[in-house]
MARBA-3410 file (N, C-alpha, C, O; in Angstrom, 1 decimal):
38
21.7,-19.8,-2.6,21.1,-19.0,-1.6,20.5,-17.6,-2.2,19.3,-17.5,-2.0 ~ 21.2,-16.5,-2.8,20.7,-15.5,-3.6,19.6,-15.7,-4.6,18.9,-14.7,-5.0 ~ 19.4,-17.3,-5.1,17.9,-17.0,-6.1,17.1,-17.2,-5.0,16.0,-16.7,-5.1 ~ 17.5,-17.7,-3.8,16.5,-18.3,-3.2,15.6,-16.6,-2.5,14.5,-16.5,-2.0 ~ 16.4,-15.6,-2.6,16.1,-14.5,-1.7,15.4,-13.5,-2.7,14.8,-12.6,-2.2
15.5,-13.7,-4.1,15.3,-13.0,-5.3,13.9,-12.9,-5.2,13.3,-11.9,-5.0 ~ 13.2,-14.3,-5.3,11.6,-14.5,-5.5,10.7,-13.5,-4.2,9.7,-12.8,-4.4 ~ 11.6,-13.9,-3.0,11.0,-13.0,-2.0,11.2,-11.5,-2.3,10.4,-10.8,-1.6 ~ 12.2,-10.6,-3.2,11.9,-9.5,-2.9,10.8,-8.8,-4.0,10.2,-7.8,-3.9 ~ 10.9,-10.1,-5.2,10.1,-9.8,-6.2,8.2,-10.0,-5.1,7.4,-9.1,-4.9
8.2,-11.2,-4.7,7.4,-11.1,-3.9,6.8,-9.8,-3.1,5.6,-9.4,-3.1 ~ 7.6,-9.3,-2.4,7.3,-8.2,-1.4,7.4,-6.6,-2.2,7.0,-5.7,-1.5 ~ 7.6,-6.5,-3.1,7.4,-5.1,-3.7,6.1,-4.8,-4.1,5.7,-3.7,-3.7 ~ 5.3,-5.6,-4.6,4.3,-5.5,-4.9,3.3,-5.6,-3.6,2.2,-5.0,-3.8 ~ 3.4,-6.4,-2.6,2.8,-5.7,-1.6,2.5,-4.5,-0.6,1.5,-4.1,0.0
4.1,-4.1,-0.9,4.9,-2.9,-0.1,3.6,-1.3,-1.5,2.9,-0.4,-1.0 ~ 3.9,-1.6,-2.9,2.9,-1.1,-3.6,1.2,-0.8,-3.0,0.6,0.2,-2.5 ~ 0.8,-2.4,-3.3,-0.4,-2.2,-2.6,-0.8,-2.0,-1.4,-2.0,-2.0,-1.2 ~ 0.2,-1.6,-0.2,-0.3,-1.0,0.7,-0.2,0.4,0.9,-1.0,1.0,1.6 ~ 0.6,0.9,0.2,1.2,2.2,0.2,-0.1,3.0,-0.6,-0.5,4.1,-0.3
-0.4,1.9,-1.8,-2.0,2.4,-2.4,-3.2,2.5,-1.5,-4.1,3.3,-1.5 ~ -2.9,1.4,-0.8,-4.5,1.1,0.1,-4.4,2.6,1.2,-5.3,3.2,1.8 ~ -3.0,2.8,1.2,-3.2,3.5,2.5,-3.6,5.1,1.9,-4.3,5.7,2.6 ~ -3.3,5.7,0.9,-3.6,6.8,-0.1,-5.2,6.2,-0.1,-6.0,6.9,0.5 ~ -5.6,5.1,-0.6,-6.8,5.7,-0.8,-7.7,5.5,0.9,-8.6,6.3,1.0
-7.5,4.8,2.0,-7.7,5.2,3.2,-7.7,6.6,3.4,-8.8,7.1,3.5 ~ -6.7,7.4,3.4,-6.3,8.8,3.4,-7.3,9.7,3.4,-7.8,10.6,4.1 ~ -7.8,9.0,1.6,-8.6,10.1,1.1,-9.6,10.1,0.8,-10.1,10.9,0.0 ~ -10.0,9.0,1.7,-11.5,8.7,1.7,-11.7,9.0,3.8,-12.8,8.8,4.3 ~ -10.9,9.2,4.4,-11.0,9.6,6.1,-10.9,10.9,5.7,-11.7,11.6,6.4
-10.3,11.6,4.7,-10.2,13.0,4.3,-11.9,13.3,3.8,-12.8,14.0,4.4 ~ -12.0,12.6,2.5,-13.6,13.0,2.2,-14.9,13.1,3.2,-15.9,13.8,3.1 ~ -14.5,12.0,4.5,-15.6,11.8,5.0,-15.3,12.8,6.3,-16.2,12.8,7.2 ~ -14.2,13.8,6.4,-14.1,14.3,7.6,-14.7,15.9,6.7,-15.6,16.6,7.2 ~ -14.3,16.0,5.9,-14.9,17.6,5.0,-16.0,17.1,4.9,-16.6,18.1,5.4
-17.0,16.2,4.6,-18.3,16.4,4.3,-19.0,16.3,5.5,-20.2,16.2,5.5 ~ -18.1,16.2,6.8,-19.2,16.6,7.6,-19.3,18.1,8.1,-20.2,18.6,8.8 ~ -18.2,18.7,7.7,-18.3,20.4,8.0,-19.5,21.2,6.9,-19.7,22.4,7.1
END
């Protein structure tokens, strides 16, 4: 039962990554687009 749970957490780190990235560059591209309009 524990390999079976291994693959998924290896699985889910790397997503938990790429969203945490997507959401920084969301951030700071709602950030860029809110200063370039002042």
């Amino acid at each position: 039962m524990p390999d079976n749970k291994k693959p998924s957490d290896k699985r889910l780190n790397p997503f938990i990554k790429f969203s945490s990235i997507a959401l920084q560059m969301g951030l700071t591209i709602y950030l860029g687009s809110k200063l370039g309009e002042w």
